[in-house]
VEXDREN-2710 file (C-alpha; in Angstrom, 1 decimal):
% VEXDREN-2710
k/r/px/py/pz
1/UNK/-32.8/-16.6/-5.5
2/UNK/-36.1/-18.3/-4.5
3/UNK/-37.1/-19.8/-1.0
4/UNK/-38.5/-18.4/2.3
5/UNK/-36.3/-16.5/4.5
6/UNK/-36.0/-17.8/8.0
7/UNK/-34.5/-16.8/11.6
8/UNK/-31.6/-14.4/11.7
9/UNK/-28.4/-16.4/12.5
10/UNK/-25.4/-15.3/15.1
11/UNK/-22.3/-15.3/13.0
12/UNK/-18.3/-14.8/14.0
13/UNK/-15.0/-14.6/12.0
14/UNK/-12.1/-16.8/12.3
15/UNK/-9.2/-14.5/14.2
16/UNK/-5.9/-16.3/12.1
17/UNK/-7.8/-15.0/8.6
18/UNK/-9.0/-11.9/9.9
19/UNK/-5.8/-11.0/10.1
20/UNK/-4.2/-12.7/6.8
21/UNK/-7.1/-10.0/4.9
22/UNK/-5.3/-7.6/6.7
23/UNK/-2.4/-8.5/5.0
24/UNK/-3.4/-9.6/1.9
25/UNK/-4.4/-5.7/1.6
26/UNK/-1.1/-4.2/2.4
27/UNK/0.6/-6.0/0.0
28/UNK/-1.4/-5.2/-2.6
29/UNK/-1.9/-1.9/-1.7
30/UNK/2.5/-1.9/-1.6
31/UNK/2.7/-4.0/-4.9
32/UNK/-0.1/-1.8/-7.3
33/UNK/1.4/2.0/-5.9
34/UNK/5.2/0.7/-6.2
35/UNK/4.3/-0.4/-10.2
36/UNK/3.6/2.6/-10.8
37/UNK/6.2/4.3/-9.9
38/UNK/8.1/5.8/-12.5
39/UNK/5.5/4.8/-15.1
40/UNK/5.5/8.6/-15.9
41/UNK/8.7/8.0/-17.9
42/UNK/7.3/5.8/-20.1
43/UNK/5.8/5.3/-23.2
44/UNK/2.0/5.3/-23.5
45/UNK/2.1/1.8/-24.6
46/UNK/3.9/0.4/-21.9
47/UNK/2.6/3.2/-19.6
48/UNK/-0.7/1.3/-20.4
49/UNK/0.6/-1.8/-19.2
50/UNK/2.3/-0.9/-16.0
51/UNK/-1.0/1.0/-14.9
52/UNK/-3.3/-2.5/-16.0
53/UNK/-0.8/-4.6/-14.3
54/UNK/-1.1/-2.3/-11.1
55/UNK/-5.1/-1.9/-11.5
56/UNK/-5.2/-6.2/-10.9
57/UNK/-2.5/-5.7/-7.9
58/UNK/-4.9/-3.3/-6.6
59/UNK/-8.1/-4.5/-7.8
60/UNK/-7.3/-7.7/-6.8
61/UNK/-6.3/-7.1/-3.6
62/UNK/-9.1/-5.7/-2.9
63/UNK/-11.2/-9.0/-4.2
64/UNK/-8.5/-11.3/-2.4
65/UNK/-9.0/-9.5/0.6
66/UNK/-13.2/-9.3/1.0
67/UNK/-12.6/-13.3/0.5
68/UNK/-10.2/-13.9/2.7
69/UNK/-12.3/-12.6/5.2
70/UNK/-15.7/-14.4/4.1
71/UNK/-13.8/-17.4/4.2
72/UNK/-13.3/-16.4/8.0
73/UNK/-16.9/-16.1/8.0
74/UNK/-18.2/-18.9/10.6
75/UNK/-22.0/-19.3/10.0
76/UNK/-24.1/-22.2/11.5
77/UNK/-25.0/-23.5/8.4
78/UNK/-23.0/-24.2/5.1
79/UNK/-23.8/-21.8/2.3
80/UNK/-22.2/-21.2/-1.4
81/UNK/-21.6/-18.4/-4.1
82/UNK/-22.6/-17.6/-7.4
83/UNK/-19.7/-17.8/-9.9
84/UNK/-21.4/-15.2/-12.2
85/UNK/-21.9/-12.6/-9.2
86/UNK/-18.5/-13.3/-8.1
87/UNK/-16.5/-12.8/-11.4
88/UNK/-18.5/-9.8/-11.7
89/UNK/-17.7/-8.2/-8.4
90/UNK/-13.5/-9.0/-9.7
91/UNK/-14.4/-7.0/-12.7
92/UNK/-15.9/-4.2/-10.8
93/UNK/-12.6/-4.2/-8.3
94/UNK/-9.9/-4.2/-10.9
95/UNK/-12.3/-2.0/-13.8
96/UNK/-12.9/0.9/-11.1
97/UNK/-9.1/1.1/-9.8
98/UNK/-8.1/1.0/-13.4
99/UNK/-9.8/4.2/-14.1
100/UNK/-8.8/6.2/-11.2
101/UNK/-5.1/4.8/-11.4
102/UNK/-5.7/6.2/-15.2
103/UNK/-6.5/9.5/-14.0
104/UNK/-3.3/9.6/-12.0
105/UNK/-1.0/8.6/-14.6
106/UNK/-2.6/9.8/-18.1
107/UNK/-2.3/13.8/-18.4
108/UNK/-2.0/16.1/-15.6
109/UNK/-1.8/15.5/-11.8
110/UNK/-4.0/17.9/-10.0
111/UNK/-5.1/18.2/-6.5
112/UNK/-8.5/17.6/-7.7
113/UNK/-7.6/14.6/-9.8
114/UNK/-6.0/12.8/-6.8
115/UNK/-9.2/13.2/-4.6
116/UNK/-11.2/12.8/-7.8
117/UNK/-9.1/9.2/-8.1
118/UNK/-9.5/8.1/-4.5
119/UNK/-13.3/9.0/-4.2
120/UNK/-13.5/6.2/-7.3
121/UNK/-11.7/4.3/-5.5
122/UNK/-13.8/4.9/-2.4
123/UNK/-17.2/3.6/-4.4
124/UNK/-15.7/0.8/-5.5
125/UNK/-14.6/-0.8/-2.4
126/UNK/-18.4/-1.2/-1.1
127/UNK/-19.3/-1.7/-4.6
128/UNK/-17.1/-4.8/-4.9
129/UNK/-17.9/-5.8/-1.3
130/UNK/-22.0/-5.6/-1.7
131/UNK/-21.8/-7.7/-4.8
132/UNK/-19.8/-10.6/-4.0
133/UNK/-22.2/-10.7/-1.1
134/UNK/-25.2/-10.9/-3.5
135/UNK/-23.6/-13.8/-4.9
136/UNK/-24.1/-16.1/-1.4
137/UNK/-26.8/-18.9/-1.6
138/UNK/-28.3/-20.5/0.8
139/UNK/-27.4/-18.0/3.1
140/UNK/-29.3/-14.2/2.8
141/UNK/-27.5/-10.5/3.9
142/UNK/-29.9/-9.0/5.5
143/UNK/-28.3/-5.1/5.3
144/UNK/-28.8/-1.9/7.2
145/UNK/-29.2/1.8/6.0
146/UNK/-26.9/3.6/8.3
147/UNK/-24.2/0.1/7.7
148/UNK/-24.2/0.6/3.9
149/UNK/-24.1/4.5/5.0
150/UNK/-20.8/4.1/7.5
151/UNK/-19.2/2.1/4.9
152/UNK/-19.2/3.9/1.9
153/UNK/-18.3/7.3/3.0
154/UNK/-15.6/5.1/5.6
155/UNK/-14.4/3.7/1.9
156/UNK/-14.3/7.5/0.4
157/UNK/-12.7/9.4/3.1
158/UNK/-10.4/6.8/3.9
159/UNK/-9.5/6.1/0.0
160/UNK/-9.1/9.5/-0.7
161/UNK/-6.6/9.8/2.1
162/UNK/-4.5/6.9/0.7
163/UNK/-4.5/8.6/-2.6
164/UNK/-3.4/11.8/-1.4
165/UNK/-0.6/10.0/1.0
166/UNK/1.0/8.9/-2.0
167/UNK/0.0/10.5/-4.9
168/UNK/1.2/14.4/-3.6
169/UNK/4.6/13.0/-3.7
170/UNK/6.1/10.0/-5.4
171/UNK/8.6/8.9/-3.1
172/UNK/9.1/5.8/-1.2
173/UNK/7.7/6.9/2.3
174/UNK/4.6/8.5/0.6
175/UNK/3.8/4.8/-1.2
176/UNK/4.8/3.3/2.4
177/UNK/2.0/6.0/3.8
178/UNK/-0.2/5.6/0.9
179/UNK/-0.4/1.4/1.1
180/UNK/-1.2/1.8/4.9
181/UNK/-3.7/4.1/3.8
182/UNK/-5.1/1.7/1.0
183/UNK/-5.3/-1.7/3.3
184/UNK/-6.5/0.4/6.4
185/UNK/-9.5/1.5/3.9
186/UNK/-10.1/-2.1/2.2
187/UNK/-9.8/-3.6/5.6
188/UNK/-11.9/-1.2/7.5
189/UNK/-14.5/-0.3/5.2
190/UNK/-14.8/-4.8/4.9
191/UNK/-15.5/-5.0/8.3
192/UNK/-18.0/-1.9/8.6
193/UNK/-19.8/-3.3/5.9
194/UNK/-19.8/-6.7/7.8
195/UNK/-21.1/-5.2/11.1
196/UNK/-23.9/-3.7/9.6
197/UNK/-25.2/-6.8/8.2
198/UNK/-27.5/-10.3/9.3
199/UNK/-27.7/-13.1/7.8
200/UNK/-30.8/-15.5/7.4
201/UNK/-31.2/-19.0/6.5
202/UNK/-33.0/-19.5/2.7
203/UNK/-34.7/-22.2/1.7
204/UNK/-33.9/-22.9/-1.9
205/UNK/-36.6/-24.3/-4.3
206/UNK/-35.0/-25.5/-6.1
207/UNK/-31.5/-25.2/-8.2
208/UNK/-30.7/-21.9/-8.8
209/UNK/-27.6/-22.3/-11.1
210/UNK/-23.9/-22.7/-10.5
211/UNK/-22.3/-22.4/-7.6
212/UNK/-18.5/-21.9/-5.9
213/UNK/-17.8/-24.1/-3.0
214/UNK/-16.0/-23.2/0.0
215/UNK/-13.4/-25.3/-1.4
216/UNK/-13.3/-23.7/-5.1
217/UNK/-13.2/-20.1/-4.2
218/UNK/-10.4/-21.1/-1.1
219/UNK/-8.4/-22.1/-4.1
220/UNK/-9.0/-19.2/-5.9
221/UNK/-8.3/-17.1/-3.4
222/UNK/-5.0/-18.7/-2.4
223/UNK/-3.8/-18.7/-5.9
224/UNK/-4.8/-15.0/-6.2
225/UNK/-3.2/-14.1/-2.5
226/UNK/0.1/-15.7/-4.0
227/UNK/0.4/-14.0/-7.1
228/UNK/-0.1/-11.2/-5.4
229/UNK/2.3/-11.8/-2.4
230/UNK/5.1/-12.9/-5.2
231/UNK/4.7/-9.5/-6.8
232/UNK/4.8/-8.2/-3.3
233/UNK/8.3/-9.4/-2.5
234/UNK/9.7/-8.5/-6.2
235/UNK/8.9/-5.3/-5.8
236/UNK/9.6/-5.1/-2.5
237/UNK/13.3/-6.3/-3.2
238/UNK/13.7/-3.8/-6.3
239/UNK/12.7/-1.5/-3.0
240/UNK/15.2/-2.3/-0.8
241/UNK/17.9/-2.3/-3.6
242/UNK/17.4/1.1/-3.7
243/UNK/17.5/2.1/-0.3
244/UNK/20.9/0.2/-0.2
245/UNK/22.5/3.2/-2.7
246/UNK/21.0/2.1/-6.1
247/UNK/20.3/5.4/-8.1
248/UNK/18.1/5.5/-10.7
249/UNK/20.9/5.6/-13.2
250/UNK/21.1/1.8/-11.9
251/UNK/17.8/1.1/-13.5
252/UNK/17.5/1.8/-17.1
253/UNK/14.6/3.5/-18.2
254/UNK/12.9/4.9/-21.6
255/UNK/13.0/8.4/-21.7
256/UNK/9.5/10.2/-20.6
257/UNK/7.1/10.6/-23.8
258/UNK/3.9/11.3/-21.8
259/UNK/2.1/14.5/-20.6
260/UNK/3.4/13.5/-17.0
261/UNK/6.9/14.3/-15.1
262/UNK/9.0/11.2/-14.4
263/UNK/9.5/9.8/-11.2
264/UNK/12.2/7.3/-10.8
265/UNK/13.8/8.0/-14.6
266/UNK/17.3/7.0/-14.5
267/UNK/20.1/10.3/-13.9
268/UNK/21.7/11.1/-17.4
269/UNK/25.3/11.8/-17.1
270/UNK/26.3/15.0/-15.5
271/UNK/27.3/16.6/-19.2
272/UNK/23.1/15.9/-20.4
273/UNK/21.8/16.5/-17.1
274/UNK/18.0/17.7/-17.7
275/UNK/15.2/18.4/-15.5
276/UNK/11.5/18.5/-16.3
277/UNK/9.0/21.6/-16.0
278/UNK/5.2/21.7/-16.9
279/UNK/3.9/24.4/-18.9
280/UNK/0.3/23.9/-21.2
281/UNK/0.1/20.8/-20.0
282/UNK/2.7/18.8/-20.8
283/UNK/5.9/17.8/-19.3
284/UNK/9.3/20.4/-21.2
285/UNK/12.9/19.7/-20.3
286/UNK/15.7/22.3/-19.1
287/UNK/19.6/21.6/-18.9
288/UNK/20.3/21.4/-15.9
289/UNK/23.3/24.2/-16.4
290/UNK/20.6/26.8/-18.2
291/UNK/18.8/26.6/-14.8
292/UNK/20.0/29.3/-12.0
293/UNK/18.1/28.6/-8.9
294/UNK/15.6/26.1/-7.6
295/UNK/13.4/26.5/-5.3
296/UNK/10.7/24.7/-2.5
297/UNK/7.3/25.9/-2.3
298/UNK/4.8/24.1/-0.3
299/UNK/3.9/21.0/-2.2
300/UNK/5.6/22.4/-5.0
301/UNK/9.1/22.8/-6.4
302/UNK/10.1/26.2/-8.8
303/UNK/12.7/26.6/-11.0
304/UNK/14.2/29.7/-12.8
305/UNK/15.9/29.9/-16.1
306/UNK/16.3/32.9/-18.0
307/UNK/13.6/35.0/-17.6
308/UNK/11.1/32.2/-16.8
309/UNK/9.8/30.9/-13.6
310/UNK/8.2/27.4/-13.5
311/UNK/7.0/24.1/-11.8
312/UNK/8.7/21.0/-11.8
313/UNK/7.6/17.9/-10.8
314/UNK/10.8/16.7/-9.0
315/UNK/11.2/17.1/-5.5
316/UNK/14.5/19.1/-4.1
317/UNK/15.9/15.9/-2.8
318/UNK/15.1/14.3/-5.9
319/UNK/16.7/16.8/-7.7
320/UNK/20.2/16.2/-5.1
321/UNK/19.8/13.0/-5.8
322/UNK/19.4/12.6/-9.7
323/UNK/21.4/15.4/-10.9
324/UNK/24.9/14.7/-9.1
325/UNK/28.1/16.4/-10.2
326/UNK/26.1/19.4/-12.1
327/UNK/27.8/21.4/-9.8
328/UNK/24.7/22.6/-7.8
329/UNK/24.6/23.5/-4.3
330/UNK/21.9/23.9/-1.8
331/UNK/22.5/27.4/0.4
332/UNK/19.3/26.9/2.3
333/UNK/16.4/23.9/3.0
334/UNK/14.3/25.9/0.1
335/UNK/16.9/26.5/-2.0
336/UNK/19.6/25.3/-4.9
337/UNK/21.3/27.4/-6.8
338/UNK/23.5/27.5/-9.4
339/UNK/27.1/29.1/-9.2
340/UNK/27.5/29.3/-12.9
341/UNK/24.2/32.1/-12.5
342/UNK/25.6/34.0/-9.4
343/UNK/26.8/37.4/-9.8
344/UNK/27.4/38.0/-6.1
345/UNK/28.1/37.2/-2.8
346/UNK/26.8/38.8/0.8
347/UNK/27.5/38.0/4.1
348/UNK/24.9/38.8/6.7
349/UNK/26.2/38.1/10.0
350/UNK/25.7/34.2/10.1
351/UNK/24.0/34.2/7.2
352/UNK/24.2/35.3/3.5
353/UNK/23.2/35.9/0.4
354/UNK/23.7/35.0/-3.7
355/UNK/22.9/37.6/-5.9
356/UNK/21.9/36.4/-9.9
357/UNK/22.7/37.7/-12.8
358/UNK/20.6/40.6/-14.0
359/UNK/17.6/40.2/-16.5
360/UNK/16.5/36.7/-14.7
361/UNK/13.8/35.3/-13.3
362/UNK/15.1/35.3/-9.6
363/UNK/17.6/38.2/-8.3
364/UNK/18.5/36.6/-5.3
365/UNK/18.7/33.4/-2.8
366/UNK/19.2/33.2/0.9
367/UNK/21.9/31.1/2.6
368/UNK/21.4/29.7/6.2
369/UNK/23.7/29.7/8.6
370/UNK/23.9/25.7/8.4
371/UNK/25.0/26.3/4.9
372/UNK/27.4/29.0/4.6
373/UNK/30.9/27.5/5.4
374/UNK/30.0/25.2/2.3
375/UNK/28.8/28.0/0.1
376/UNK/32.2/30.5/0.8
377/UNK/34.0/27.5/0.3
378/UNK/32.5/26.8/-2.9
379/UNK/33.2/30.5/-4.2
380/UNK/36.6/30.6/-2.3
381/UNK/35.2/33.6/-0.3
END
């Protein structure tokens, strides 16, 4: 852009959309992570979709959100964008989400995947950010070392941490953490960028190309903010349908092809009642009746069967809660077990213990105290 720089000018932001960027990033943090729940259970093709559809929720979001705020931007004089710059920085929003929402959802979940995803996530924010603010004319940012410093590893350690919230389990509170976590970081990391930065006054020579009025990119905006608040409240109500007693078996679902557990795949009747284990990679499947314990470790969840030991992706109230009327029981918090697989019964004061058939993976299971009227009553003992 051509012209002389001038004076530094005082700048302010309008309170009202301060706060509607705010919550233009919740939603879409809410709208992208609930899209992509359950899209473990589906075909690569439609996996594909679901993740592209959540990567311009997210990516989006992000966009909808920096603008909401510059159009809070109150500056003394009036001043315009670049369309080029400010397609671009969309591009770079929804592309960089895609990928990491693609490490998440194509092949393994790791630990260092999820921090590997949110650290992508973390560059893009500022990324996004310092290009759409290339893209003003007749106004200059004038920015600061240690402010593009405080912003971008604010944008990492906080997008990491919104990752992680709901990434290391797929449940609803660990989305409802994990969107917190996502518009905390868009919203933050917005503002740190912001308060690092001056503006001057340019004076143009001349035409410089086209340009996005106030008035265009408002409309933009506001058509992007409602698209994204109307897939806020869809998913939102498919949400609250389920906290009202839906099951999973209420919402029909292909069966999982990918290399990934499912996550919300619908219950199968008690008779074909399955649950998933990784081993080499991909995602195997167990009847539920072969298995004869299952178990709570940390982050993880173990199941025996036969003579092997191995992870599942399901959570032990997920497991309750998809596999009803298999017959399984839970004799402690750590702990289901089968009674098809138990040999044997002790009592231990006010507590107990089952006792497996032998050759297995597991010889034993503890019952607390909590549990054992239910678990003598369930072997008549």
């Amino acid at each position: 852009m051509g012209g002389r720089a001038r004076d530094i000018v005082a700048y302010s932001h309008d309170p009202l959309l301060v706060i509607a960027s705010l919550a233009v990033a919740l939603m879409a943090g809410f709208t992208g992570l609930t899209l992509t729940r359950g899209a473990s259970a589906l075909p690569a093709g439609r996996r594909q979709m679901v993740v592209a559809m959540s990567a311009f929720a997210l990516g989006g979001g992000i966009w909808s959100m920096h603008f909401v705020a510059m159009l809070g931007l109150e500056l003394p004089i009036l001043f315009y964008y670049d369309a080029l710059t400010t397609m671009f920085s969309v591009l770079i929003a929804i592309l960089i989400v895609g990928l990491a929402l693609l490490l998440m959802h194509f092949g393994r979940r790791t630990r260092p995947r999820i921090v590997m995803a949110g650290v992508l996530v973390g560059l893009g924010i500022p990324a996004m950010h310092y290009t759409g603010m290339s893209g003003m004319e007749l106004c200059r940012p004038v920015y600061s070392v240690g402010g593009i410093a405080a912003a971008v590893g604010l944008s990492v350690a906080l997008a990491v941490a919104a990752f992680w919230m709901a990434y290391v389990r797929r449940d609803i509170r660990s989305i409802m953490f994990g969107t917190l976590g996502f518009g905390v970081a868009v919203f933050a990391v917005h503002f740190t960028a912001m308060a690092g930065t001056q503006f001057t006054i340019v004076e143009q020579a001349g035409a410089d190309g086209p340009r996005i009025s106030n008035d265009t990119l408002a409309f933009g905006v506001t058509l992007a903010v409602f698209l994204i608040s109307g897939a806020f409240l869809m998913t939102g109500a498919t949400v609250a349908a389920l906290k009202d007693g839906q099951t999973g078996a209420d919402i029909p679902a292909p069966a999982a092809t990918g290399p990934e557990a499912p996550e919300t795949a619908p219950a199968p009747a008690s008779g074909e009642a399955r649950i998933p284990y990784e081993k080499d990679g991909r995602i195997h499947f167990v009847e539920a009746r072969m298995v004869a314990a299952i178990r709570a470790e940390g982050h993880y969840t173990v199941i025996y069967f036969g003579a092997q030991r191995a992870l599942s992706p399901w959570s032990m109230s997920e497991i309750e809660r998809r596999l009803p009327g298999t017959g399984m029981i839970r004799t402690h918090r750590s702990y289901i077990v089968n009674p098809l697989h138990v040999s044997g019964f002790e009592r231990k004061k006010d507590t107990g213990v089952v006792f497996f058939e032998g050759g297995g993976a597991i010889a034993k299971a503890p019952v607390s105290r909590s549990r054992l009227s239910a678990v003598r009553a369930m072997f008549g003992v």
